[in-house]
C-alpha positions, -999 to +999 in steps of 0.1 A: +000+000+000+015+031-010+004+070+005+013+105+001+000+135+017-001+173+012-009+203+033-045+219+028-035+260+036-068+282+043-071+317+031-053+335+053-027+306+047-027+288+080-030+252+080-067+234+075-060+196+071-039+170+059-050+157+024-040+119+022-043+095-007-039+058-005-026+033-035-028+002-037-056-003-007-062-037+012-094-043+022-104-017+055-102-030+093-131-011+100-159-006+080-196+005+076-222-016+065-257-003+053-292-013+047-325+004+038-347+029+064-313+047+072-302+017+091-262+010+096-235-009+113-197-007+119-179-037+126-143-038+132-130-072+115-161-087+115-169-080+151-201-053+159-187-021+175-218-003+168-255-004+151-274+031+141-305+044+128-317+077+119-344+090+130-373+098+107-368+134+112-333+136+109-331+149+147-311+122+163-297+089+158-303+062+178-271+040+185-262+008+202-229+005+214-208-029+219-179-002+230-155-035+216-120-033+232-108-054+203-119-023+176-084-002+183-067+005+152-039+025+166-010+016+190-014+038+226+003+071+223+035+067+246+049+095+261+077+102+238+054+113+213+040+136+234+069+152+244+087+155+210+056+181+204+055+197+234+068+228+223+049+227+188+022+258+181-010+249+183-013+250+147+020+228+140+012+204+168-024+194+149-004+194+117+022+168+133-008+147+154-025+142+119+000+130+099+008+107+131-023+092+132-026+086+090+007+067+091+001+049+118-031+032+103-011+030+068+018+017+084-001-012+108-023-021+081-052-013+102-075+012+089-109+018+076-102+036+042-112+030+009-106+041-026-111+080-020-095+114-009-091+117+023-090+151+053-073+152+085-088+183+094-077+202+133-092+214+156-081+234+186-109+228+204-138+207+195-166+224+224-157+258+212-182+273+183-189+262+158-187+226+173-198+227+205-191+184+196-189+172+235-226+176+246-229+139+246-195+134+259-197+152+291-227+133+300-218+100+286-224+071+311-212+043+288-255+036+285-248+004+255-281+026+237-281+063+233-292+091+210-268+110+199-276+146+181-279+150+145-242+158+135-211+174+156-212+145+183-184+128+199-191+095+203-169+072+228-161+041+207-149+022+241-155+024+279-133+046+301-122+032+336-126+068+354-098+055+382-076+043+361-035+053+361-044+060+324-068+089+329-049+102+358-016+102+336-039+120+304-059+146+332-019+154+341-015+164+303-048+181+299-034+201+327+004+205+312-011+219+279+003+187+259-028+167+249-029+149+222-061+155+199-085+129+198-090+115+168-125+107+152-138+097+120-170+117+104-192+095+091-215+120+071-244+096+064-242+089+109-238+125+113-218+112+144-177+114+151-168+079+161-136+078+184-108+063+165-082+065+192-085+091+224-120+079+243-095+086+273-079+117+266-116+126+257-124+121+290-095+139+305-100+169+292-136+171+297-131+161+335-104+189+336-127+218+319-099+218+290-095+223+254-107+195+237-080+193+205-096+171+177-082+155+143-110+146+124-107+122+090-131+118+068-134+114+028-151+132-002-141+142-039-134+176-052-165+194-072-164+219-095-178+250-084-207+269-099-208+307-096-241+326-089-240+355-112-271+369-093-253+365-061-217+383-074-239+410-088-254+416-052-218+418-036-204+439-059-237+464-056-233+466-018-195+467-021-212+499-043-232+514-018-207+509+006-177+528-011-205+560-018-211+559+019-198+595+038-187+568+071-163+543+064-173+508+075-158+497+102-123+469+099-147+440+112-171+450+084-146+454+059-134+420+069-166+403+062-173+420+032-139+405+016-152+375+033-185+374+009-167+392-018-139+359-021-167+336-017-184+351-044-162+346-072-139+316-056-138+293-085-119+263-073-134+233-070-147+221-029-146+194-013-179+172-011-182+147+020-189+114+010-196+088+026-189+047+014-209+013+029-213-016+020-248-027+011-251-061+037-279-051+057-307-077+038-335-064+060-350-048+090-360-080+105-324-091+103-306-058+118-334-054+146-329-092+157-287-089+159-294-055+180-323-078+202-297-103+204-268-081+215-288-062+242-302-099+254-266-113+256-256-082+283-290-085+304-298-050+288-326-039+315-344-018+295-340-041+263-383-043+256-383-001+260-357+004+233-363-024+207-399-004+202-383+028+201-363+014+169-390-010+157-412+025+151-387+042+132-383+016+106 
């Protein structure tokens, strides 16, 4: 398997994301599988790690959780990595994380790509707007069935043992300022941020009332884009107005208005989300009866209560 990776600069030329592409691809560790009625379910090698449904209203989803300890795709972080950053920026210390965690799944073998482009985009911190991406997080009690928001979730792929020597060594980072970022794939058909690696620095930093540093992966293919003549027209008339006007507009306004006026007439192509499953889900009977049996197998208590919340959404 071959990769190669370039920098993604934003407008004011600070780092956005990683872009990597992948030759050559074996066949993904992890991967989604789909069926009709919005219905889906990740295994990791076979194994059930998690089964989802939208809702018919596109307000939540509604996911059960096996929170598998044998789903991690990426070695623990030792603390040699975390030092060798330390004194990074913010900015360069994403940029290093992210290429970290791509080469690490490319290098093990252990990933859940497929033939696509893909972003490793940063984020400084994830509860901050526009994300606000830990609303579930902070109140997660490791419940097997939740309902998770409609997009900008964190979703903790496995259990975290909250007196564990692991957490107390993570809290002492959160603390330090060295973190590493968790890192999440976006599923844009879950709307949900599945925990790749960092369900305990997650925790840390929550627990701490920290920045929640986030490297999020997720695939699409660059569109062209299509200009609005009506829309340019309308910039360029209030740009108009504006310059005829006896008070000058203030630096935040002129800010925004080079804001629209870029957007306006940018004409490189964007980047679409995408999302890729494979169609295995044969029917509802089948998925509802593997999520029956799952929350049987665990002496789910409320089992009866939550298998007719899903049965009336398909």
């Amino acid at each position: 398997m071959k990769y190669y990776w370039k920098d993604i600069l934003d407008q004011d030329q600070q780092w956005k994301a990683l872009e990597l592409t992948v030759e050559g691809l074996t066949a993904p560790t992890m991967q989604l599988l789909s069926g009709s009625n919005w219905k889906m379910k990740l295994v990791c090698e076979d194994k059930p790690v998690m089964w989802g449904l939208i809702s018919r209203d596109f307000c939540d989803i509604g996911l059960v959780r096996t929170f598998e300890e044998d789903s991690r795709l990426i070695k623990n972080i030792n603390s040699e990595e975390v030092e060798k950053r330390k004194g990074l920026s913010t900015e360069e210390r994403l940029k290093s994380w992210s290429r970290y965690f791509a080469e690490e799944m490319v290098q093990a073998d252990k990933h859940f790509f497929y033939d696509s482009i893909w972003l490793f985009e940063g984020y400084k911190d994830f509860a901050s707007p526009p994300n606000y991406g830990t609303t579930i997080a902070a109140e997660d009690d490791f419940d097997p069935f939740t309902y998770a928001c409609w997009d900008r979730e964190l979703l903790y792929s496995r259990k975290v043992d909250e007196y564990s020597g692991r957490l107390k060594w993570w809290r002492k980072k959160a603390i330090e300022g060295s973190l590493p970022p968790v890192f999440a794939w976006y599923i844009p058909s879950l709307g949900g941020y599945w925990i790749i690696d960092g369900n305990y620095r997650l925790r840390a930093a929550i627990l701490e009332k920290k920045d929640i540093p986030v490297v999020l992966a997720y695939s699409g293919e660059y569109k062209e884009a299509i200009m609005n003549p009506d829309y340019q027209r309308g910039i360029l008339h209030s740009l108009e107005k504006a310059s005829l006007s006896k008070t000058p507009p203030s630096e935040q306004t002129q800010e925004s208005m080079n804001r629209h006026l870029m957007q306006a007439f940018d004409d490189r192509p964007y980047f679409q989300q995408k999302t890729v499953a494979r169609v295995k889900i044969k029917s509802n009977e089948e998925w509802l009866s593997e999520v029956r049996e799952y929350l049987t197998v665990i002496s789910y208590s409320e089992k009866e209560k939550y298998i007719q919340c899903l049965e009336n959404e398909l």
